[in-house]
N, C-alpha and C positions, 0 to 999 in steps of 0.2 A: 122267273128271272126279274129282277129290279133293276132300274135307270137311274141315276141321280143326276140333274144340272144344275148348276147355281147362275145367280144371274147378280148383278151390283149396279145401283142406282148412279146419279150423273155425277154425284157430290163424291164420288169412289175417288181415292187419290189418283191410282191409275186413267176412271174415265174422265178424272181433268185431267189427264193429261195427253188423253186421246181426243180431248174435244177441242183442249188447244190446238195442238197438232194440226186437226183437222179445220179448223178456221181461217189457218194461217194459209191450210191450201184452198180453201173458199178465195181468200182476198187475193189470191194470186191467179186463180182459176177466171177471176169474175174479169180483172183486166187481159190476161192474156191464157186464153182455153189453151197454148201448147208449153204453158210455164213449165220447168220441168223440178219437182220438189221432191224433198227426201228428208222429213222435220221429225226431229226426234225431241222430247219434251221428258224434263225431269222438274218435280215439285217438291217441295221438303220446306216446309215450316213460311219462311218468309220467303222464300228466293225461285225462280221459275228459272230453270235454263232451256234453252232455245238451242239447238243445236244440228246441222245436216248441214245438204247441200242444194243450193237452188240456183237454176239460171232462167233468167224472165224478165220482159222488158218490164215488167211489169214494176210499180212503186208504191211501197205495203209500210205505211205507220204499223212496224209488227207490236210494240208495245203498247197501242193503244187496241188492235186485234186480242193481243191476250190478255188484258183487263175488264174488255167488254166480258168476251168468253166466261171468265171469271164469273163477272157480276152477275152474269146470264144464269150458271150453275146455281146462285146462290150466297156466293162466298162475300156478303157485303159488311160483316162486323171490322170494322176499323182496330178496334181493340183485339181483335182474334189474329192468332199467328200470321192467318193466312188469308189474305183478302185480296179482292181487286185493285184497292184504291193504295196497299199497303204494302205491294211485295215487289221486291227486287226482282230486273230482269236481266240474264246473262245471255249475249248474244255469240251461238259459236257456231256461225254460218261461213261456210265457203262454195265454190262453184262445183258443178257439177264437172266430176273427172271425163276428159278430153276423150280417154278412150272407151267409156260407155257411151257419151254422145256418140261418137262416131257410131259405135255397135250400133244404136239403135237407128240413128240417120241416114241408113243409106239414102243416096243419091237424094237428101233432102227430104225422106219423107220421112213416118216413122210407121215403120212396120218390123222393124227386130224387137224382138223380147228384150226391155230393159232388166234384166238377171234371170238366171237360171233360179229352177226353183221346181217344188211342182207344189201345186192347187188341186184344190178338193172341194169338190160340189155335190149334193145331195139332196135327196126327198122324198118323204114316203107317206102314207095316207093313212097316216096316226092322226090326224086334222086335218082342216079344211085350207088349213094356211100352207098344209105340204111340210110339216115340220114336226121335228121328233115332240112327246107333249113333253117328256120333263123340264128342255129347254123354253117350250115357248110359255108354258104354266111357270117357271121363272121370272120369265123378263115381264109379264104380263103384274106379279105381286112387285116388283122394283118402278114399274112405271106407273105404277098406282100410286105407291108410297110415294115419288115424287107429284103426283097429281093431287094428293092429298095437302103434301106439305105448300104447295103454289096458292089452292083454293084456300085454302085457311080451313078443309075440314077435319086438319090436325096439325093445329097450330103450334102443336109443341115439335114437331119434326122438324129433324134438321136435315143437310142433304145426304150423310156418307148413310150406306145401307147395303143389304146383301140380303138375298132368299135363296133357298137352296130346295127343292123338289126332289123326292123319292116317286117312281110310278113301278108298281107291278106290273109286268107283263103277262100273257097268257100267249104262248108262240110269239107274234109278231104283233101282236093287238095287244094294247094299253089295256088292262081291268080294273085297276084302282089308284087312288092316290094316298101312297101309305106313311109319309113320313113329309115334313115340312119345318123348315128354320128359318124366322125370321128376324134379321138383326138390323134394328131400325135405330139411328142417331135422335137423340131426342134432348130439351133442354131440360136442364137440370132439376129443373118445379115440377117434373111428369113423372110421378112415379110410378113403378112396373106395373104393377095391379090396370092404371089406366090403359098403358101401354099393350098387356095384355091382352084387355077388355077389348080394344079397339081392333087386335089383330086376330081375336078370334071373333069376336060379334059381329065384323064392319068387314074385314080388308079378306079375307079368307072365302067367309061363303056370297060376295060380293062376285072376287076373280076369279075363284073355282068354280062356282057356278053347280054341275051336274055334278065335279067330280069330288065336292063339299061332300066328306064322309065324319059323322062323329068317331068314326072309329082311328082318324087320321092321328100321327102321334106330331104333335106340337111343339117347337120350341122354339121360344120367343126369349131374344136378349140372353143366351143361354151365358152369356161369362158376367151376366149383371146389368150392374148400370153403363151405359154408352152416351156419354156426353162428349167424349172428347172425339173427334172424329176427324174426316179431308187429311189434305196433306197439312196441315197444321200438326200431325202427331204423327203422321205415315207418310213414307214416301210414296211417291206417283211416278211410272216408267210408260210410257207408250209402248204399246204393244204387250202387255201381259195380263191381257183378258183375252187372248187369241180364242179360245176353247169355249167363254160365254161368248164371242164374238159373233161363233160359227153354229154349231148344231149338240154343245154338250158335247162331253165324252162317248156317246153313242156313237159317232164314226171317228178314223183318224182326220189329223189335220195335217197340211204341208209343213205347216212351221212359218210361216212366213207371218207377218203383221200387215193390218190395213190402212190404222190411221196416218195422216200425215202424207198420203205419198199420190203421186200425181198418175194419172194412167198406163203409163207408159210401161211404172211397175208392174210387171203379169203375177206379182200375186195378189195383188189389189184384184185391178181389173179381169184375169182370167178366173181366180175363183167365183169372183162374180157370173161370170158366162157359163161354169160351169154349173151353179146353181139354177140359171137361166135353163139349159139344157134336160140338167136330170128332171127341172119341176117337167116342162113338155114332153117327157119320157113317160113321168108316171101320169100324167094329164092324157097319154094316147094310149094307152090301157097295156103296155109291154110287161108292166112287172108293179108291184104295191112299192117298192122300193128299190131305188137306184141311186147308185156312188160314181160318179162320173170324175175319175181321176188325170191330169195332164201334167205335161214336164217340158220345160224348156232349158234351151240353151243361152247364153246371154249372146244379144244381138243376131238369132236366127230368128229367122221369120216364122218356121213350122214346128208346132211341138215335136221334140225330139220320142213322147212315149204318149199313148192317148189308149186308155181300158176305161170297163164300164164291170160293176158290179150290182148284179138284182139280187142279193143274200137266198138264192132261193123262190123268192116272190115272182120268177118273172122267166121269159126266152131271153136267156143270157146272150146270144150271139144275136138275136132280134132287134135287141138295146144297145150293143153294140154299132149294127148297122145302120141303126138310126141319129147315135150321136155321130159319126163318121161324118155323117152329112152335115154339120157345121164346120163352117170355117172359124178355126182356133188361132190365125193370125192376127197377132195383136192389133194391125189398125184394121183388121173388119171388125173384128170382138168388141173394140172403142166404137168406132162407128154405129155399129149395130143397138150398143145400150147406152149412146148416144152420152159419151163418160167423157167428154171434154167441156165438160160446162161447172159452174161451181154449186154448191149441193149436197157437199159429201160431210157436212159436220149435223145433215141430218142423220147420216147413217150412225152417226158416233153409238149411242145410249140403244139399250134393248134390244142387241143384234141386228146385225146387216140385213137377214132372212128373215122371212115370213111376216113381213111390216108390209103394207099398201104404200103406192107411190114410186115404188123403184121401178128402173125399166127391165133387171132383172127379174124381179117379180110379177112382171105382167106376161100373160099369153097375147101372141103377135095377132095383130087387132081391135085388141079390147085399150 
């Protein structure tokens, strides 16, 4: 059996436009931790739209938030479609609807589920980070490539990029890595042969590391030359990297998007907790792997459905018993990975999971 994931760098039209998003609820976060946002971002050539709903005492220069952003990605040629210092902004902001506040406010506090929905959590011991490899051998060549292009040790890189990982499996165990795409934005004076050069001599048996096979099949720039790239030629939508977001095509996803959106939303915050849970599931030895799925209702405090699936690896009703034991209420689940503070436009680039520093990702203690 084979796995493919892909993963796309920060200069991706989409991940600007989930790192705007996401900024926009930093700056709102940082003045007031119970802001309540819902920012949706479109990018296309010169023009950024800004668009959802926010209530917060809070007071956000948003245009000068999503110019830094910009600049931060990279986007700083003046002359290019699409720049920081260069592009129009369209603001289509109104307040949060009266009877979702309500729903989630009881008696002033916030513990109803800001939308129904259901979240999907997982982890299994493909790696040490508790994550499927195709995904995390993905995100790991795209955060390169932007690491590359920062230090100047390939100065011809631009930001838009994508990789894509092929892994054989043997049962449940990873054995090889047998196919690899990488499509890397570059300026115009870089031709393929360098480009090549640097993705199979430098960027490959760098990130791969063990699982660096000569037998791996390679493609690099497979439609050619890639100069033109960002949302300067493509459009960018919040929320359609859901899938590099999460863990790969390897498990299902709720559906729901993360960037841009303030706690309250449980598919932000509860797929977080359940990723929190399934890693302490496989971390207490129940099962190699575990899918820890939840559903709610909009404005009920308790998941309306809560299963646990081990694929086989594991004491299915053991894992069960054991996630049970978390409280899935969305102000303990906030509380508990401490998601009222701002923070979250780290999550943006190279998936939410299997990165250091999240409070999901930590075991209680450490």
């Amino acid at each position: 059996m084979n796995q493919t994931a892909e993963s796309v760098t920060e200069g991706h039209p989409d991940k600007v436009a989930d790192y705007i998003a996401d900024s926009i609820l930093d700056a709102y976060m940082a003045q007031d931790p119970h802001a309540r946002v819902a920012c949706e971002v479109l990018c296309k050539s010169g023009t950024v739209v800004l668009a959802g709903e926010f209530t917060s005492s809070a007071t956000v220069d948003q245009d000068a938030v999503v110019r830094d952003a910009i600049r931060q990605i990279g986007y700083i040629d003046e002359t290019a479609p699409f720049s920081a210092d260069g592009v129009d902004i369209i603001q289509l902001i109104t307040r949060q609807a009266e009877e979702i506040r309500q729903g989630v406010d009881r008696d002033g506090k916030d513990f109803g589920a800001g939308d129904q929905g259901i979240m999907i959590g997982y982890a299994s011991d493909d790696s040490p980070e508790l994550m499927p490899l195709p995904i995390l051998l993905a995100h790991r060549l795209t955060e390169r490539l932007a690491a590359d292009r920062r230090q100047k040790r390939a100065p011809w890189l631009k930001p838009d990029g994508k990789a894509q990982v092929t892994v054989a499996y043997e049962g449940d165990t990873p054995a090889a890595v047998t196919d690899v795409i990488v499509s890397a934005q570059h300026e115009e004076s870089a031709p393929q042969d360098q480009i090549r050069g640097y993705v199979e001599g430098e960027l490959l048996p760098e990130v791969l590391g063990q699982w660096m096979d000569e037998t791996i099949r390679i493609h690099v720039n497979p439609a050619g030359s890639f100069v033109h790239g960002g949302p300067g030629v493509d459009c960018g939508l919040t929320g359609r990297k859901n899938i590099a977001d999460t863990y790969g095509p390897t498990v299902p996803h709720g559906g729901g998007s993360f960037s841009g959106k303030d706690p309250t939303k449980v598919d932000r915050s509860a797929a977080y907790f359940c990723r929190y849970v399934a890693r302490r599931a496989v971390q207490s030895g129940i099962a190699r792997r575990v899918l820890v799925r939840v559903a709610y209702a909009i404005g009920e405090p308790r998941p309306v459905a809560l299963d646990v699936e081990t694929f086989g690896t594991g004491d299915e009703a053991a894992a069960l018993d054991f996630v049970q034991r978390y409280d899935f209420r969305p102000a303990s689940l906030i509380d508990r990975l401490r998601l009222r503070r701002a923070g979250y436009r780290a999550t943006t680039n190279y998936g939410h999971f299997g990165r250091p520093g999240f409070t999901w990702e930590m075991t209680p203690g450490v």
